[in-house]
N, C-alpha and C positions, 0 to 999 in steps of 0.2 A: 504494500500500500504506500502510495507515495504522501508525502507528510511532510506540510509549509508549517513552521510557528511563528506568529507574529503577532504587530499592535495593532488592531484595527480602532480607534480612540471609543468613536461612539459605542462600545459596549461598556466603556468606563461609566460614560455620560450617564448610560442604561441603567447601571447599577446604580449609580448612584441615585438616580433615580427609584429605583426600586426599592432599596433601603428607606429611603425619603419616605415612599408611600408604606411601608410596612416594616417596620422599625423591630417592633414588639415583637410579632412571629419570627424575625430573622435572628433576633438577639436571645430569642427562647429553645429555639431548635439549637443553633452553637452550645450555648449554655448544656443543654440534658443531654450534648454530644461532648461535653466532659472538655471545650474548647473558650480558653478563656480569653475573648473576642473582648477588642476596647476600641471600638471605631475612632478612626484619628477627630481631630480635631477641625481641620478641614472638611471632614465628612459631615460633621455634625453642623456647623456653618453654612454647607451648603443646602443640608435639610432646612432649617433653619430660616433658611431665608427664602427658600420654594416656598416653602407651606405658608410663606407669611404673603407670599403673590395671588392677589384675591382677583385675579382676572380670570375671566371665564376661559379665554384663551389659553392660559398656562393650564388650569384644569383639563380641560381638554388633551392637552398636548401631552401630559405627563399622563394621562389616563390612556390613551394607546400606544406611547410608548412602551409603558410597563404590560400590558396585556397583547403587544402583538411585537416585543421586546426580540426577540428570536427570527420576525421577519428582515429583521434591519441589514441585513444582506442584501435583499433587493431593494428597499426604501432607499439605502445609502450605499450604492453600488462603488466597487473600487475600480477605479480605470485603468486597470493595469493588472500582468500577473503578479499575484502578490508569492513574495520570496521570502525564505526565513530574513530573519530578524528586520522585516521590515517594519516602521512606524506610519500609519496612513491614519495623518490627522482629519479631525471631523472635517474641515472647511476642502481636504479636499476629493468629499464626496458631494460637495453642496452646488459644484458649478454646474449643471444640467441642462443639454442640450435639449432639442424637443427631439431628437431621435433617443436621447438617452430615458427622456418622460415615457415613451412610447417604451421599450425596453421594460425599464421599472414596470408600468401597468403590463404588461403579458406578462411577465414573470410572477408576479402576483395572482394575475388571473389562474396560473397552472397549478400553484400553490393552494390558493381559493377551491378551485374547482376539486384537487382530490382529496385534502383534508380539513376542507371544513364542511363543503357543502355534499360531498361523496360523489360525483358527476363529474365526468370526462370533462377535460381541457375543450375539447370541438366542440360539447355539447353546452357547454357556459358561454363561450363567444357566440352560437346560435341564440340563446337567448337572452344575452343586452343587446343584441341587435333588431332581434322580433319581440321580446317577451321581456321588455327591462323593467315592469311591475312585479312580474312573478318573480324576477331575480332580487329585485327590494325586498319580496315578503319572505324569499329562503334567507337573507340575511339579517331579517329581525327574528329567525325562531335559532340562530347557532348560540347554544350555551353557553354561558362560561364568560361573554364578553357584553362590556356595558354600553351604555346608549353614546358615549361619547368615542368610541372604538365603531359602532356601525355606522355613525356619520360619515368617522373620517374615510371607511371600508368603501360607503358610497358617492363621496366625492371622489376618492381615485377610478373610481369604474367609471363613473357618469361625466365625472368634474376635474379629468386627471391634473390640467393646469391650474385650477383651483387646490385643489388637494396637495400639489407639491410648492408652493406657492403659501399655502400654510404651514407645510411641513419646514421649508428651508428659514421664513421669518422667524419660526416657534424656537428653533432649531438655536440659532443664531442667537437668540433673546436667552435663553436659558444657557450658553455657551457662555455669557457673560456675567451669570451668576456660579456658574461652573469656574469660572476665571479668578471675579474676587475672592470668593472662597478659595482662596489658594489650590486647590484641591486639583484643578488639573496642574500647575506647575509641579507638586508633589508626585503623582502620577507618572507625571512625563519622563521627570528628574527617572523615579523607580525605575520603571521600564527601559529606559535607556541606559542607563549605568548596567543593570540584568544582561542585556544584550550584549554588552561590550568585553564585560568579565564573565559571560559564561557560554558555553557553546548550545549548541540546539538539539545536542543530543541531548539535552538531560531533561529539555521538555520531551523530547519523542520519547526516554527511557520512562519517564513519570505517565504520558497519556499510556503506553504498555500494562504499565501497573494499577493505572484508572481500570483498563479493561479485564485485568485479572482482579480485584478487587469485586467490580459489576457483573463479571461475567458475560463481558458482551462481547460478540462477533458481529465485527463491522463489516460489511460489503467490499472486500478490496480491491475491489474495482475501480471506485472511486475514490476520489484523491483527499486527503484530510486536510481540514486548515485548523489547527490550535489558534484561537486567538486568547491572550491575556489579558488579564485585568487586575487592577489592583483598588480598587476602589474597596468594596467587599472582599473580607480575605473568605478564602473556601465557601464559596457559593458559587458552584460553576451549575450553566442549566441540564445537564445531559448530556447524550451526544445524540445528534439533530440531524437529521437524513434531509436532504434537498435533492429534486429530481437529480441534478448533475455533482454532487460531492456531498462529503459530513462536514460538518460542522462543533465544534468544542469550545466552550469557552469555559477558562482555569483562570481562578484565581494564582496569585503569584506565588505564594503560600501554600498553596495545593502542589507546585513544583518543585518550590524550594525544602518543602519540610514533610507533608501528609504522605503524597506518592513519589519521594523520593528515593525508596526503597518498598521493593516489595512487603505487604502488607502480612503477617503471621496468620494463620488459619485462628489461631486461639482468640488476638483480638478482634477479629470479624465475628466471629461467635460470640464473645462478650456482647459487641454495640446490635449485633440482631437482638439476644436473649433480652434485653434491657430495653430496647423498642416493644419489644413483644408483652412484655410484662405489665402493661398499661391495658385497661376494660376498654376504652373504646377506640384507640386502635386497632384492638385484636377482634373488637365487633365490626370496625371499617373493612377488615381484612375479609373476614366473613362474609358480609356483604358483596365485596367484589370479587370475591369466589365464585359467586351468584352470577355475577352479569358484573363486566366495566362498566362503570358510569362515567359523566361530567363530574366535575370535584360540585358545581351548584348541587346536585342530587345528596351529595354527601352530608350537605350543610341540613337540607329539610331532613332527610334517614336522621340525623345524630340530633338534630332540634338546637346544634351550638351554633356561635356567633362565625360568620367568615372568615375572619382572622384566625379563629379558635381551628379550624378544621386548616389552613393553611400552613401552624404549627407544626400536625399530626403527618399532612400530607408531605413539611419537611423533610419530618425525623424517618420516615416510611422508607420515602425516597433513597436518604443520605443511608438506608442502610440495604437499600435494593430491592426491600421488599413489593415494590410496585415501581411501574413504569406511568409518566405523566407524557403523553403526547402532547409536544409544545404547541403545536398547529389546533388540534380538535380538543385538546383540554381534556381528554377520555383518560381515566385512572383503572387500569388493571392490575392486577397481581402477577408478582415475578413466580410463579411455582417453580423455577427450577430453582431459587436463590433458598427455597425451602425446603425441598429435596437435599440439595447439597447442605444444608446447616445439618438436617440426621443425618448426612453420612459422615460428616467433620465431629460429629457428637460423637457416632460408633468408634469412628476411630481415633479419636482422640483419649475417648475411654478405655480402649481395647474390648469394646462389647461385639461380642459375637453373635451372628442369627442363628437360632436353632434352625438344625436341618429336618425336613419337613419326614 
C-alpha cells in the first residue's frame, strides 16, 4: 500500500473546532481512557472566543464543519500531489477556480449519492436535474445531521457558487480567530519542527500498529494519506474509505507516544474489559447486535442526553468495539474485536477447550 504522511492544516482548524463544540465528551472519554489530557492554552482561547461569536453565520459554519468534518477532502481540495512531509496551508485550498467548484460539487455528489443517500452516482445526477424536490426531501430524512448541515448540503447541489462563497468567507473569518488564539502558530511551529527531526517512517510504522491494535485490513489498492494534527492530542476519526484512497487523521501524540510501539495483547484486554464493565454500554452493544443504527437512535433507545451517548460512543470506538461510519453516521458492532478478546483471554490464561 503506498503511504503519503503529511499537514493538511484545515483538519487542525476541524479539530479544533470540534473540541470547541464538545468539550465535555472529548475530555471525559481521554479521562476513563486513563489519558491525562490538559488542552493547551491556545486551545482553550480559541474555544473561547468561537462560542462567544453570536452570528448566525459562525453557527452555521462550525455546525457543518464539525458534522461533515471528514468530507473536507473534497470541500478543501489540494492542488497538487500531496508528498510526505508536506504542509498545505488552509489559504491554499481557498483559491477556487469554477472548474475546481465544478470538481468539488461531483465529488461530493458520489460521496452523497452512496453513503448517505444509498443511490448510484448516475442515479443522483438524474434527479437534480428532473427531480430536484424529491432530492431536497431525501436530504431532510439523512440522520445524524442538523438543519444547518442540510442547508449548506443544499446550497452546494442547487447553489454550488453560493455554497462555496460561504464556505471560503466563513472559512477565512474563523482563520483569524484561529490566528489570534495563537493556536495555529503553535501548531505550525509543532508540525514542522516533527517533520524536520523525524523521518516518515515512524508515522507509517505507528499507522501499522493503529491497524494491528483495530484490527483492520485496509484495501491496498489504494493509496493512504496520514494527515496530522495537533490541535486535539489522540483523537484521530478512523480510517475513512473514499471512492479513490483512505484517509487517516493522527493526532501527533498518537505517533509520537500511543502507536509508537506495538500495543501488548494484555493492555488491549485491560481498556476493552473496563469499557465493557459499564450497564449501558454493554446494553448499547446489545442493541446493535440487533441491527446498526444512527448514533440519533441511540440517544431515544438509552433516553440520555447527546453528548451523554457521544461519551459512550467515544470510549466504544477508542476500544474497537464498534465501527462509526463517518459519511452515514451508522454505528455497528466490531464482532470480530470480540471474538479475539476470548481468545486473548484463553490464552492469556492458558484455558483450555474441553474436547467434545
Amino acid at each position: 500500500m503506498e503511504m503519503i504522511a503529511g499537514y493538511f492544516e484545515i483538519y487542525d482548524l476541524t479539530m479544533a473546532i470540534h473540541f470547541s463544540l464538545n468539550t465535555g465528551p472529548v475530555e471525559k472519554v481521554l479521562k476513563t481512557l486513563g489519558v491525562d489530557y490538559e488542552p493547551t492554552k491556545e486551545l482553550i482561547d480559541f474555544r473561547d472566543t468561537l462560542l462567544q461569536d453570536s452570528e448566525w453565520t459562525t453557527r452555521m459554519y462550525t455546525t457543518f464543519m464539525d458534522e461533515l468534518g471528514v468530507m473536507a477532502p473534497i470541500l478543501f481540495p489540494i492542488k497538487q500531489k500531496m508528498l510526505d512531509g508536506m504542509v498545505v496551508t488552509i489559504e491554499e485550498s481557498l483559491n477556487i477556480s469554477d472548474e475546481g467548484l465544478q470538481m468539488i460539487r461531483d465529488r461530493f455528489i458520489q460521496v452523497l449519492a452512496d453513503r448517505r443517500l444509498r443511490v448510484s452516482y448516475e442515479t443522483l445526477l438524474k434527479m437534480l436535474l428532473e427531480q430536484p424536490s424529491e432530492v431536497a426531501r431525501a436530504i431532510d430524512t439523512i440522520e445524524g445531521i442538523s438543519a444547518d448541515t442540510i442547508w449548506f448540503i443544499n446550497q452546494l447541489l442547487f447553489f454550488p457558487k453560493t455554497a462555496m462563497d460561504f464556505l471560503v468567507a466563513n472559512t477565512l473569518k474563523i482563520l483569524k480567530l484561529y490566528e489570534k488564539s495563537g493556536l495555529r502558530e503553535l501548531n505550525l511551529k509543532t508540525i514542522r519542527n516533527y517533520f524536520e527531526n523525524q523521518s516518515s517512517q515512524k508515522i507509517k510504522d505507528a499507522f501499522l500498529n493503529y491497524l494491528d491494535y483495530y484490527d483492520i485490513a485496509p484495501d491496498e489498492s489504494k493509496p493512504l494519506y496520514i494527515a496530522l494534527q495537533n490541535s486535539v492530542s489522540r483523537t484521530n476519526s478512523g480510517l475513512m474509505t473514499y471512492p479513490t484512497f483512505h484517509l487517516l487523521i493522527m493526532g501527533l501524540e498518537e505517533v509520537t507516544q500511543d502507536f509508537s510501539g506495538r500495543i501488548p495483547k494484555e493492555v488491549r484486554l485491560q481498556s476493552l474489559l473496563k469499557v465493557l464493565s459499564d450497564e449501558t454500554r454493554f446494553r448499547i452493544l446489545k442493541r446493535l447486535n440487533f441491527q446498526p443504527v444512527p448514533q440519533k437512535r441511540l440517544v431515544e433507545f438509552t433516553g440520555l442526553a447527546k453528548s451523554t451517548i457521544s461519551y459512550h460512543m467515544g470510549l466504544l470506538f477508542k476500544s474497537s468495539l464498534i465501527d462509526i461510519d463517518p459519511f452515514s453516521n451508522i454505528v455497528s458492532v466490531r464482532k470480530e474485536t470480540l471474538r479475539k478478546a476470548a481468545a486473548d483471554i484463553r490464552n492469556l490464561l492458558a484455558i483450555k477447550e474441553k474436547k467434545q
